[in-house]
Phi, psi and omega in degrees: 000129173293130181294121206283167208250137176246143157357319198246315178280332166314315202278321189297328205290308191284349169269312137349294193290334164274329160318301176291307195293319194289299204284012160252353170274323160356275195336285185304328174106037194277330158343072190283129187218002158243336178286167189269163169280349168298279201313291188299325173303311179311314192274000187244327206289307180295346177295312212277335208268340180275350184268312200304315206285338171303280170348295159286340186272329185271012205232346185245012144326138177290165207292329177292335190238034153295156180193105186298282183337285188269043122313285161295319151316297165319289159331300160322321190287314199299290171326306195289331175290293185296343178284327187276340155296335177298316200321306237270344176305347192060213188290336168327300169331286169321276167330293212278323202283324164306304170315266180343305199288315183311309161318317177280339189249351155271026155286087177234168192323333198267019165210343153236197172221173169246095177301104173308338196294289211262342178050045175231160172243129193251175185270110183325175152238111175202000000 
């Protein structure tokens, strides 16, 4: 049985992991402050599109050549790839990443559900 994931190291983990992506686009001068963001995002797309395909080829392995380890590992890149799309979104990035985070969390049982069938949470009809 798998160790259920607690709260403060999920937050610690992923606040490390947005560190590290701003202080490597830093590093590089990768800070974007003169492109539109369609150009920056654009110029980025095969970064996030070569991790999903990592990603999916390790997850579409045959069972004998599963690895949970690089599994997970893959995904975490995937993460490190869209974080760095926020970077280059600037405060826009921010602002949206905020939007996101409010919206989900202003979901609750009394306006949604969690459909088992589709294993999404949908909007009540109320």
């Amino acid at each position: 049985m798998k160790e259920p994931l607690n709260r403060e190291s999920f937050i610690t983990a992923v606040t490390k992991l947005a560190e590290s992506v701003y202080d490597f686009h830093e590093r590089w001068d990768l800070l974007n402050t003169t492109k539109s963001y369609y150009l920056a995002i654009q110029e980025r797309e095969e970064l996030l599109m070569e991790e999903i395909r990592e990603l999916s080829f390790e997850y579409n392995k045959n069972d004998t050549d599963k690895s949970e380890i690089l599994l997970c590992q893959e995904a975490a890149d995937v993460l490190y790839v869209a974080l760095g799309n926020m970077v280059g979104l600037n405060k826009e990035g921010l602002n949206a990443m905020n939007q996101v985070s409010d919206k989900n969390n202003n979901k609750t049982i009394k306006t949604h559900f969690f459909d088992k069938n589709i294993k999404k949470v949908k909007k009540l009809n109320i």
